[in-house]
C-alpha positions in Angstrom: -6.4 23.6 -23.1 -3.2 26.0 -22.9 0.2 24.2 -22.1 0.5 25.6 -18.3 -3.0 24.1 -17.8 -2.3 21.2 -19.3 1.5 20.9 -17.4 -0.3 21.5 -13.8 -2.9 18.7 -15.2 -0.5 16.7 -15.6 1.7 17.6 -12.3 -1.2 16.8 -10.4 -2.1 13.5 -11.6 2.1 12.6 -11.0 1.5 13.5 -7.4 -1.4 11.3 -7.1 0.4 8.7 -8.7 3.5 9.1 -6.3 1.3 9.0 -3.3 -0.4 5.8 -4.7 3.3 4.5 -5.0 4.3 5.6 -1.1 0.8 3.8 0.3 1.3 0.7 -1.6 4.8 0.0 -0.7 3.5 0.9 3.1 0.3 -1.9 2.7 3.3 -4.1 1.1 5.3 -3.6 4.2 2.3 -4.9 6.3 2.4 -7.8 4.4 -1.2 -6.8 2.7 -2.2 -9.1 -0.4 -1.6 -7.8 -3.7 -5.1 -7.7 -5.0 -6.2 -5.7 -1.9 -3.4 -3.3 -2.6 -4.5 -3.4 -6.7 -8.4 -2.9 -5.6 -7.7 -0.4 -2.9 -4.8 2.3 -4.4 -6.2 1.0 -8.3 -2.4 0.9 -9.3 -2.2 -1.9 -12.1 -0.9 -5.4 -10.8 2.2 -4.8 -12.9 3.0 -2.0 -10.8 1.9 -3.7 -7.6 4.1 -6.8 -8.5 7.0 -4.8 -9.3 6.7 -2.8 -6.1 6.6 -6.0 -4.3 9.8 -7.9 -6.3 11.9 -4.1 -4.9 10.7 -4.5 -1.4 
């Protein structure tokens, strides 16, 4: 794998990642559980805890 495929890999799975990030903190402000958000956007419960603590 050349480095620009491997950058756009790698810019692509960020994205995904950020959009995980925007629809959690949305379920969060809805007052969703955190083990729904965890099963549904499959962001670790670190992440989903964290998210949670900044809201």
């Amino acid at each position: 794998m050349n480095y620009v495929t491997s950058f756009e890999r790698l810019s692509r799975e960020e994205g995904i990642h950020l959009n995980a990030i925007t629809i959690a903190k949305k379920l969060i402000a809805q007052g969703r559980s955190i083990q729904y958000i965890h099963d549904l956007i499959h962001l670790s419960e670190n992440e989903v805890m964290d998210l949670v603590d900044m809201h």
